[in-house]
C-alpha atoms as a printed R data frame, in Angstrom:
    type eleno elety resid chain resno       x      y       z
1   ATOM     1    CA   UNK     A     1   0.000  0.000   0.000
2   ATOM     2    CA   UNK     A     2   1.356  3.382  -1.077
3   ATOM     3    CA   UNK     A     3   2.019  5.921   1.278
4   ATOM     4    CA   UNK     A     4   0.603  9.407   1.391
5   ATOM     5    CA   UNK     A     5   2.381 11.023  -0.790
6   ATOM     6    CA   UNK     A     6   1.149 14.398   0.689
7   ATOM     7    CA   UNK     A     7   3.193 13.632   3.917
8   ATOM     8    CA   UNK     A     8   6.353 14.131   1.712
9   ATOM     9    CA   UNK     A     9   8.157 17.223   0.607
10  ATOM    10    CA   UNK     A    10  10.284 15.694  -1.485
11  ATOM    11    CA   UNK     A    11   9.515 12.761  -4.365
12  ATOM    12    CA   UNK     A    12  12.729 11.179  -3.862
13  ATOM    13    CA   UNK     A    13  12.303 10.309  -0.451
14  ATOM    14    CA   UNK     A    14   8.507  9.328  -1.249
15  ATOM    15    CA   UNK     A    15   9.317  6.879  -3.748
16  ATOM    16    CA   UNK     A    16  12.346  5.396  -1.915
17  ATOM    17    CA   UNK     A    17  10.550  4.919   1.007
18  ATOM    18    CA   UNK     A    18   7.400  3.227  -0.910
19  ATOM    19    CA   UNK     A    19   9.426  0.708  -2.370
20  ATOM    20    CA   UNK     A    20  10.504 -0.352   0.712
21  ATOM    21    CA   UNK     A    21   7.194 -1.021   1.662
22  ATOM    22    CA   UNK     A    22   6.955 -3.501  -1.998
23  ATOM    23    CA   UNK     A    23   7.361 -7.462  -1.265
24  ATOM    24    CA   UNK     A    24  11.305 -7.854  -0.830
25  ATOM    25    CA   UNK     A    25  11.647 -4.222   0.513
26  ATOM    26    CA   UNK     A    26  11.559 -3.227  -3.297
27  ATOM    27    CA   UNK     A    27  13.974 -5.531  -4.693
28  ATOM    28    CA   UNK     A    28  13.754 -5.389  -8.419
29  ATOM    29    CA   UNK     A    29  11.273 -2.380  -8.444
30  ATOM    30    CA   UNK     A    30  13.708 -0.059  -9.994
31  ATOM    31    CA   UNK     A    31  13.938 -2.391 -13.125
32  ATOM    32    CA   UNK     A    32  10.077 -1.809 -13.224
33  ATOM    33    CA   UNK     A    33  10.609  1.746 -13.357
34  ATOM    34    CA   UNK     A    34  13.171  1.839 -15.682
35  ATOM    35    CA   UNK     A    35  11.192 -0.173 -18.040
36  ATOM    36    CA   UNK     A    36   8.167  2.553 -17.184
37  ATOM    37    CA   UNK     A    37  10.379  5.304 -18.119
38  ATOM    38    CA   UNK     A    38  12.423  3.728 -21.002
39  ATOM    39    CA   UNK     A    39  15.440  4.558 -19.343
40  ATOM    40    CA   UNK     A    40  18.502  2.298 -18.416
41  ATOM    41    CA   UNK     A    41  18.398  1.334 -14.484
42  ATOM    42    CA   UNK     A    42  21.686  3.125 -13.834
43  ATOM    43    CA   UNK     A    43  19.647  6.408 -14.614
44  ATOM    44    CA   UNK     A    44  16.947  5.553 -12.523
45  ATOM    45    CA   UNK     A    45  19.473  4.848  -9.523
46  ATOM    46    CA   UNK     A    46  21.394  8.317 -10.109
47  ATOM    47    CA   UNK     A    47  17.451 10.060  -9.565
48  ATOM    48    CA   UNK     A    48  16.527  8.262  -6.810
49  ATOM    49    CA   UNK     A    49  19.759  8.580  -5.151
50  ATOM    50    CA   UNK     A    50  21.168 10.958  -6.606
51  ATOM    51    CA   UNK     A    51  21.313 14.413  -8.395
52  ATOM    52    CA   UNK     A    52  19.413 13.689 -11.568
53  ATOM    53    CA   UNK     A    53  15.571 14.530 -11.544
54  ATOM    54    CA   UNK     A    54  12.595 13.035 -13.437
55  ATOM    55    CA   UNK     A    55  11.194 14.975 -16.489
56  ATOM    56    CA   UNK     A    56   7.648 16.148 -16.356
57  ATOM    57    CA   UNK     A    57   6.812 13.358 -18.563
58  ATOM    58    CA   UNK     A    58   8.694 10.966 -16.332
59  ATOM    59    CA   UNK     A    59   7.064 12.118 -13.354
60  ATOM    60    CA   UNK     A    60   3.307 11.984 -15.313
61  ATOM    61    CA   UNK     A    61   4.301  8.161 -16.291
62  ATOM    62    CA   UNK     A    62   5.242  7.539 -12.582
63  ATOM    63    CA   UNK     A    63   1.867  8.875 -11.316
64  ATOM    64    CA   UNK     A    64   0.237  6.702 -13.538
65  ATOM    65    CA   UNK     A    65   2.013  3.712 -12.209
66  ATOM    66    CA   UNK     A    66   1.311  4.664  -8.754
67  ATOM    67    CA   UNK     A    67  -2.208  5.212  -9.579
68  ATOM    68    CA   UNK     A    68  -2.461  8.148  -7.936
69  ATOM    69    CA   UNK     A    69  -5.721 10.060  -8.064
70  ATOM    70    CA   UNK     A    70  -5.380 13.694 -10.032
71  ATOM    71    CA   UNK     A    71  -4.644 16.006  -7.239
72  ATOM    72    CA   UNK     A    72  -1.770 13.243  -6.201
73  ATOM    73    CA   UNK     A    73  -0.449 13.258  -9.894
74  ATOM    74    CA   UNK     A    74  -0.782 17.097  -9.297
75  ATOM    75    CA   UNK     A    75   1.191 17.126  -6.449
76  ATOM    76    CA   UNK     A    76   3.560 14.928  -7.227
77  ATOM    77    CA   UNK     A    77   4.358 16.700 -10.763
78  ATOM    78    CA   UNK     A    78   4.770 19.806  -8.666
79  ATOM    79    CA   UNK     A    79   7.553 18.103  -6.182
80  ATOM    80    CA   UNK     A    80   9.538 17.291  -9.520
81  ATOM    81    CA   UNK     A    81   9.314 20.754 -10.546
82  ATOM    82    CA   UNK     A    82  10.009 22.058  -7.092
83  ATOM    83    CA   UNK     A    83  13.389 19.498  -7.356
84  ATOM    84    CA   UNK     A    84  14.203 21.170 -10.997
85  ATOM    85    CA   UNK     A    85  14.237 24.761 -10.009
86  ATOM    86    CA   UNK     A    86  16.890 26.776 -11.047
87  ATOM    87    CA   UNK     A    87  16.714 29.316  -9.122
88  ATOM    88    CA   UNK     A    88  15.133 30.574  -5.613
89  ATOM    89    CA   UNK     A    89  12.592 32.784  -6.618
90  ATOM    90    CA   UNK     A    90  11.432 29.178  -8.779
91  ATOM    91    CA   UNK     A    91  11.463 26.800  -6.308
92  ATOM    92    CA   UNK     A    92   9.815 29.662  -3.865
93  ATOM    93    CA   UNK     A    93   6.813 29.828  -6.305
94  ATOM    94    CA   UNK     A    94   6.781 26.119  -5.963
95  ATOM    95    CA   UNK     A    95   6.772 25.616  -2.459
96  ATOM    96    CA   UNK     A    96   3.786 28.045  -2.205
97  ATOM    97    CA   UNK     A    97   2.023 25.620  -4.975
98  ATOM    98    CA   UNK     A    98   2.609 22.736  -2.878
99  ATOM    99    CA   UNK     A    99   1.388 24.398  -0.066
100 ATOM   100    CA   UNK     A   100  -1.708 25.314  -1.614
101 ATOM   101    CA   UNK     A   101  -2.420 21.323  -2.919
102 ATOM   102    CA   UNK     A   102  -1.453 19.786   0.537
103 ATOM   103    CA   UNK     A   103  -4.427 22.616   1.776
104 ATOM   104    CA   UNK     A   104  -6.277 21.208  -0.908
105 ATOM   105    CA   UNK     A   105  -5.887 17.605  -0.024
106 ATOM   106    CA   UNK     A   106  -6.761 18.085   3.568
107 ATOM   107    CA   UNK     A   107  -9.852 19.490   2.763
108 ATOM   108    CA   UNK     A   108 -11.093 16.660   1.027
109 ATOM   109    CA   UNK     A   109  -9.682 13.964   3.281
């Protein structure tokens, strides 16, 4: 069972600590992935634990797997771009947009 992925401020940590919640702690889940993305596993291992971040697309195709409802594929999407920010005016407009879908969330739950 996923966790919430609104609990989570970054996707990195969120996914990582999902998969260890997958039968065998997530053993073999990042081949999954890389299949998902069409990417080699290497890649997937230097964005999970590393520096590299998902595309947009990559991070759509990864809600989708998760089957996470709209305002979780929002979310999510927007924790990518937060990651991808250049700059800190960016990833201030960002963090305000998360803000505002975790507000969101909590409303409906």
């Amino acid at each position: 069972m996923l966790m919430n992925v609104f609990e989570f401020d970054n996707y990195k940590s969120f996914v990582r600590q999902n998969l260890k919640t997958f039968p065998r702690r997530g053993h073999g889940q990042y081949l999954k992935i890389a299949k998902l993305l069409n990417i080699h596993t290497t890649m997937v291992t230097h964005i999970f634990k590393g520096d590299s971040n998902l595309s947009i697309e990559q991070a759509l195709a990864l809600a989708g797997h998760f089957a996470f409802s709209e305002l979780e594929t929002e979310y999510f999407v927007t924790l990518v771009q937060h990651a991808r920010a250049a700059n800190q005016k960016s990833r201030q407009y960002f963090e305000k947009q998360l803000g505002i879908l975790k507000s969101r969330a909590l409303n409906l739950g």
